[in-house]
Kinemage of the C-alpha trace (Angstrom):
@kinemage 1
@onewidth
@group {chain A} dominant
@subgroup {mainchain}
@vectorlist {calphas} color= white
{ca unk a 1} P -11.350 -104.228 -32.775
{ca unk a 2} L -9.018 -100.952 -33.837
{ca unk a 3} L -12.001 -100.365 -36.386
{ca unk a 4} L -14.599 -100.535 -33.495
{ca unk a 5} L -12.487 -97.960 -31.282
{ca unk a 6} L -12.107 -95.621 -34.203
{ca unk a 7} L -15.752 -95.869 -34.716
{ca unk a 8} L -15.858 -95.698 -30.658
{ca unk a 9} L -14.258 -92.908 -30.794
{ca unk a 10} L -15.877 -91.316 -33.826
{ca unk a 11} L -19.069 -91.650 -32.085
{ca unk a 12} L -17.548 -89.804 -28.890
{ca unk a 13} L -16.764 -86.842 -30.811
{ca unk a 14} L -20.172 -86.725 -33.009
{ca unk a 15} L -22.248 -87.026 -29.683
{ca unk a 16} L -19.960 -84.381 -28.186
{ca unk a 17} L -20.810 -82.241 -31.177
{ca unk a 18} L -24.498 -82.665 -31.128
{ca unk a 19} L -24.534 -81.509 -27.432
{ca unk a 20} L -23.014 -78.235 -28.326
{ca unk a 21} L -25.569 -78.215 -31.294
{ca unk a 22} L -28.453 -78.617 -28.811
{ca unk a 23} L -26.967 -75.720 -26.725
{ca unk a 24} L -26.288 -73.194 -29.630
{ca unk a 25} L -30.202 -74.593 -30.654
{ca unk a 26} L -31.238 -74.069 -27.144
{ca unk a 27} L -29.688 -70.500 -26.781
{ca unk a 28} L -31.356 -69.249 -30.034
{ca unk a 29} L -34.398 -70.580 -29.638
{ca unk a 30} L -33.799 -67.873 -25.938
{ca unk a 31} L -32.587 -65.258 -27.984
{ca unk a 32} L -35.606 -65.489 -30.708
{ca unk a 33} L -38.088 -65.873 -28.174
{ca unk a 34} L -36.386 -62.471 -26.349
{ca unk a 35} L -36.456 -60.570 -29.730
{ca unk a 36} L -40.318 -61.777 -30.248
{ca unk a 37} L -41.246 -60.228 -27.429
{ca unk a 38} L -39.158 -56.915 -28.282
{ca unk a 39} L -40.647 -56.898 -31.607
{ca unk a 40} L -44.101 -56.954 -29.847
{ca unk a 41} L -43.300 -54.593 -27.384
{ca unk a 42} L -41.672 -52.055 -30.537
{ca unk a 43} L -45.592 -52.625 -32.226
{ca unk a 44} L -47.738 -52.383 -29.337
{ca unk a 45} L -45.046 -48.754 -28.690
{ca unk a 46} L -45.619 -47.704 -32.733
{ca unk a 47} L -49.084 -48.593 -32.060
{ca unk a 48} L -49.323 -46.169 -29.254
{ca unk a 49} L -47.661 -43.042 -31.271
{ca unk a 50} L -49.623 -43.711 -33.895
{ca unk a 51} L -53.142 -43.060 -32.015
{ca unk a 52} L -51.290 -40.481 -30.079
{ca unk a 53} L -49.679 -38.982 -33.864
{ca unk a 54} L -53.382 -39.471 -35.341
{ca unk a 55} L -54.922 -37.175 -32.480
{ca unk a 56} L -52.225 -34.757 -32.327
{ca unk a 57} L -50.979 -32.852 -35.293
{ca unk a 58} L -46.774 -32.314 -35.556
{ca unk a 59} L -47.032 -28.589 -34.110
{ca unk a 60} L -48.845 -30.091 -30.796
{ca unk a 61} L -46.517 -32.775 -30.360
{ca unk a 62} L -43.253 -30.171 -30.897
{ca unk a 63} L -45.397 -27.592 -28.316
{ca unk a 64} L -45.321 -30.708 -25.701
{ca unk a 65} L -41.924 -31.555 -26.263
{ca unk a 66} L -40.621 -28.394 -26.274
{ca unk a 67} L -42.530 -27.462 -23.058
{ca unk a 68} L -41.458 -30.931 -21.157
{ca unk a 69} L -38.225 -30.463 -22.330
{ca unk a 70} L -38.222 -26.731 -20.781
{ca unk a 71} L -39.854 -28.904 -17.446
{ca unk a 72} L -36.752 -30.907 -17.333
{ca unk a 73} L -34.448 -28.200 -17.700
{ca unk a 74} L -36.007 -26.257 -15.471
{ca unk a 75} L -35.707 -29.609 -12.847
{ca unk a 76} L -32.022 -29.924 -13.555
{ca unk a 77} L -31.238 -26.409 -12.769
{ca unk a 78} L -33.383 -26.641 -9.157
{ca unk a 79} L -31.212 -29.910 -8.706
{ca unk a 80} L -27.879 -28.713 -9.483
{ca unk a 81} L -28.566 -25.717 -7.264
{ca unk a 82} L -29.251 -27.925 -4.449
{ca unk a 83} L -26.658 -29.830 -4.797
{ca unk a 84} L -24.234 -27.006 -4.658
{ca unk a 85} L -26.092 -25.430 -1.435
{ca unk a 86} L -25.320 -28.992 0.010
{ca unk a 87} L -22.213 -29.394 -1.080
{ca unk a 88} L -21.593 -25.857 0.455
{ca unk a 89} L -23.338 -26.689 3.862
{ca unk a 90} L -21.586 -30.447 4.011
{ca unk a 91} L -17.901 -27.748 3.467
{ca unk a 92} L -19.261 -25.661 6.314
{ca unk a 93} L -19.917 -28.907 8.372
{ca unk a 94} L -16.371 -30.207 7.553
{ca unk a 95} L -14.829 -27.060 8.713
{ca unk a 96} L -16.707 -26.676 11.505
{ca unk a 97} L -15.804 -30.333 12.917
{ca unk a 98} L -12.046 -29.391 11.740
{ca unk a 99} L -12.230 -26.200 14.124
{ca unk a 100} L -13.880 -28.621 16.880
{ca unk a 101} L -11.060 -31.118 16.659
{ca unk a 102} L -7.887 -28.983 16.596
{ca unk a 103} L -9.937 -27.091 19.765
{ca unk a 104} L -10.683 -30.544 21.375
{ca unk a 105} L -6.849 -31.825 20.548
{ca unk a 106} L -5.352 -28.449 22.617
{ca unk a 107} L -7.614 -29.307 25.678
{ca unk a 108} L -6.929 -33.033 25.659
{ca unk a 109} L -2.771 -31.623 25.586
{ca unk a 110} L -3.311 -29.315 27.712
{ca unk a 111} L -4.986 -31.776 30.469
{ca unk a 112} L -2.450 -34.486 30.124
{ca unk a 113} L 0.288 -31.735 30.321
{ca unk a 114} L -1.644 -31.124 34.041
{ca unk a 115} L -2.234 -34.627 34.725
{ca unk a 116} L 1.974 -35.014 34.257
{ca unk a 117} L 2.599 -31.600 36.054
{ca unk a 118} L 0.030 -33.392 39.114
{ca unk a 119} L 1.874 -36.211 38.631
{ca unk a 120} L 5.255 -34.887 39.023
{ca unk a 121} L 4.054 -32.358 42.042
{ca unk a 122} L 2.631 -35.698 43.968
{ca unk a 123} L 5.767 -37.468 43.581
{ca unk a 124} L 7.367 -34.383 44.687
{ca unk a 125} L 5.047 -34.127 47.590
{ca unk a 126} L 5.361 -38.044 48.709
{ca unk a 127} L 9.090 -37.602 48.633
{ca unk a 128} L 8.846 -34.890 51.442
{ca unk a 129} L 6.495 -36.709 53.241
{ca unk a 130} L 9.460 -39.705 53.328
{ca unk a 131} L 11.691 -37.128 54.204
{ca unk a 132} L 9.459 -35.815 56.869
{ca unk a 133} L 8.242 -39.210 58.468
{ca unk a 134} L 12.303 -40.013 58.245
{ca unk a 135} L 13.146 -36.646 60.431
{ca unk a 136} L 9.969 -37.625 63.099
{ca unk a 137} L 11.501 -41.256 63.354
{ca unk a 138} L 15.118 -39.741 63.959
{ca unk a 139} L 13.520 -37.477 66.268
């Protein structure tokens, strides 16, 4: 019976082992079947270049590259110059709302400073009319 468990056991870790086997099998059979299709891709691309290469001799293909490559600079420099124009106009924006806020903030203190100075001139005021309706009743 120990013999049995051992071989129990022996048989636990073999089967165990297999699994991962079938996983590392299963994951390169992904990967292969991944770099098959790059490998066809990297052909049908060579393939490409090559009818383009055969059509075009090296001083054409330079011309175009050197003229696309002009293109893109060209497109970088109208980009970055936008983007500092905007950056410019979003710094005018923020200013602007900065001057709106501090001008908005000294309104807002300056009515509550009249809504307390009403406040206090009402109390004021109803504490004379006590005073008042007190002197009619005494008179």
């Amino acid at each position: 019976s120990k013999s049995s468990e051992e071989i129990k056991q022996q048989n636990s870790e073999l089967s165990e082992k297999v699994h991962s086997l079938v996983s590392a099998n299963s994951a390169m059979k992904l990967d292969m079947e991944d770099l098959h299709k790059k490998l066809e891709m990297a052909e049908l691309m060579i393939q490409q270049f090559s009818n383009q290469a055969g059509s075009l001799d090296a001083n054409q293909q330079l011309q175009m590259a050197l003229e696309e490559k002009a293109s893109l600079e060209t497109q970088v420099a109208q980009l970055s110059e936008s983007l500092h124009q905007l950056q410019a106009e979003r710094d005018q924006y923020v200013e602007k709302l900065k001057e709106e806020r501090s001008i908005w903030q000294q309104r807002v203190q300056q009515l509550s400073e009249q809504v307390h100075t009403m406040a206090e001139e009402k109390e004021k005021h109803m504490a004379q009319i006590r005073e008042l309706e007190a002197n009619i009743a005494e008179l």
